[in-house]
C-alpha positions in Angstrom: 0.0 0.0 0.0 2.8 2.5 0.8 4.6 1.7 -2.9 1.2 2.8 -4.3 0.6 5.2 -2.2 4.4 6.7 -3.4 3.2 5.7 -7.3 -0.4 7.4 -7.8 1.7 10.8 -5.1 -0.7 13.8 -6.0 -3.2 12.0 -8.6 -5.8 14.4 -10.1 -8.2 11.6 -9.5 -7.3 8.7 -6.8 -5.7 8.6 -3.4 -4.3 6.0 -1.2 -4.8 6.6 2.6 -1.5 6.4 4.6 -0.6 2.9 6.6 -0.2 3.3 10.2 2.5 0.7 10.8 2.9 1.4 14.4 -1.2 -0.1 14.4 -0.1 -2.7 12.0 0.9 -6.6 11.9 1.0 -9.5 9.7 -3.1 -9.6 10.5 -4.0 -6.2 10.6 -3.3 -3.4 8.2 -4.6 0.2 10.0 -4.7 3.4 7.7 -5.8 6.7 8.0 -9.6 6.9 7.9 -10.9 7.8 4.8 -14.6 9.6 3.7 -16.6 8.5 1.1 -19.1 6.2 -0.3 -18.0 2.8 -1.1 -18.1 2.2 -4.9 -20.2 -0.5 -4.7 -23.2 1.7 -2.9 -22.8 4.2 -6.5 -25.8 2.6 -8.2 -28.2 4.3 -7.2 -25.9 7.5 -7.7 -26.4 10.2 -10.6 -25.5 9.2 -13.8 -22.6 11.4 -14.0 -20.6 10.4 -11.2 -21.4 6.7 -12.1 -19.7 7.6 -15.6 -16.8 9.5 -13.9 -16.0 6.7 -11.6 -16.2 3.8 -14.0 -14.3 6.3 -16.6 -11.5 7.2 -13.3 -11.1 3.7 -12.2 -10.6 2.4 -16.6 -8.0 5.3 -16.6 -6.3 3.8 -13.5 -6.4 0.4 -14.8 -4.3 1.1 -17.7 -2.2 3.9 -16.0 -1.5 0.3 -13.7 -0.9 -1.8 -16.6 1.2 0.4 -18.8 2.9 2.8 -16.6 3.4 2.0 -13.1 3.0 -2.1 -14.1 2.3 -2.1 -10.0 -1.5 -2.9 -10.3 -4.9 -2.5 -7.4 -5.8 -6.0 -7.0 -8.4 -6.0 -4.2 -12.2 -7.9 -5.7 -13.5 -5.8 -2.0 -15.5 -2.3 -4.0 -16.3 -1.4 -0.4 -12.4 -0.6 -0.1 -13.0 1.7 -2.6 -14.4 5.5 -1.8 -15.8 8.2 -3.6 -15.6 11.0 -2.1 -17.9 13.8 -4.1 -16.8 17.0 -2.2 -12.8 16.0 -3.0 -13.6 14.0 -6.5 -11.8 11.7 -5.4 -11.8 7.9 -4.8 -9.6 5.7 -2.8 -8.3 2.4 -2.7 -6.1 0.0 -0.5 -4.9 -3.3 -1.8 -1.9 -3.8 -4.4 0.4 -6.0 -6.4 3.7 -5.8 -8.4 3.7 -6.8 -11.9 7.1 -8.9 -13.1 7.9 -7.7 -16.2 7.5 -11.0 -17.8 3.7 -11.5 -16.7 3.1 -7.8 -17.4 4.6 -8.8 -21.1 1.3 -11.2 -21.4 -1.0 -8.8 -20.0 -0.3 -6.1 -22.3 0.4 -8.0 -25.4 -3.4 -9.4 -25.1 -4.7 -6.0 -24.4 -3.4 -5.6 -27.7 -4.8 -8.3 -29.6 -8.1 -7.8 -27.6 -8.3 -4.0 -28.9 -7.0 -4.7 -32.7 
């Protein structure tokens, strides 16, 4: 969380809330509180945030894949936030791409988009 924390820095769009490692263990990851609704309570939302955040979160995706190749992995959308007065979302859980299984990735994204 801190390396993406570090990656995304001041992102027009998304932030990662700080660990608290002196609250932390091999069990128990403690952050900074974050505001917000969790993404998967937007369906009922208006139509234009609905289309910002599933636009924000496809931007992120391939900012992930391309450029950082250090990707958000967590299947939880209640660890995601928006927050409407900040527009801005959040998120928590990540994973390093090798460069070899990033290789695959991209090169279907690729053949998926030709």
């Amino acid at each position: 969380m801190d390396r993406f924390r570090q990656l995304l820095g001041n992102h027009e769009t998304f932030s990662v809330p700080k660990v608290i490692h002196s609250l932390t263990s091999k069990q128990v990851l403690t952050s900074e509180l974050v505001y917000g609704v969790p993404l998967d309570q937007l369906a009922s939302a208006d139509e234009n945030i609905r289309n910002w955040t599933a636009g924000s979160l496809l931007r992120l995706t391939l900012e992930e894949l391309f450029h950082y190749q250090f990707m958000q992995t967590d299947p939880n959308w209640s660890n995601f936030f928006y927050n409407e007065s900040l527009k801005k979302a959040c998120t928590t859980c990540n994973k390093q791409y090798t460069p070899y299984r990033f290789w695959g990735k991209s090169e279907l994204l690729k053949v998926v988009y030709k």
